[in-house]
C-alpha positions, 0 to 999 in steps of 0.5 A: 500500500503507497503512503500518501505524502505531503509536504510539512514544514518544520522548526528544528534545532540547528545543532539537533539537526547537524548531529542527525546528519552526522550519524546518518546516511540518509536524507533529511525527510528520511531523518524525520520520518525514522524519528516521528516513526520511532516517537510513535512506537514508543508511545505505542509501547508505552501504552501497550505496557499499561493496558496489558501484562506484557513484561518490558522485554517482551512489549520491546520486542513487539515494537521493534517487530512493528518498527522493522515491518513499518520500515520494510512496508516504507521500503516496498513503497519507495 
């Protein structure tokens, strides 16, 4: 399935941004869309734990599932 884009417009730290661009190899959009994806999974996770008996270790393991499948999922799209 294509994710729909659009362009946003966005105020970010300059230093926060130069360190970002240091560590990765990838392009700008796809710094921000890790982050806000990864911001996501942890709310996710966050709320999983409440709602459920899940240990730590286990409800990270369901993110990071969730995470690699969102990215091959981003992937095939591209």
């Amino acid at each position: 399935m294509a994710t729909a884009r659009r362009t946003a417009r966005v105020e970010l730290d300059e230093r926060l941004v130069s360190r970002a661009r240091a560590q990765a190899r990838d392009d700008d959009d796809e710094i921000i869309e890790d982050a806000l994806s990864r911001y996501l999974l942890e709310r996710l996770l966050d709320n999983t734990q409440q709602r459920s008996n899940l240990g730590e270790e286990e409800a990270t393991r369901l993110a990071v599932e969730e995470l690699h499948a969102m990215r091959r999922e981003r992937d095939a799209a591209a």
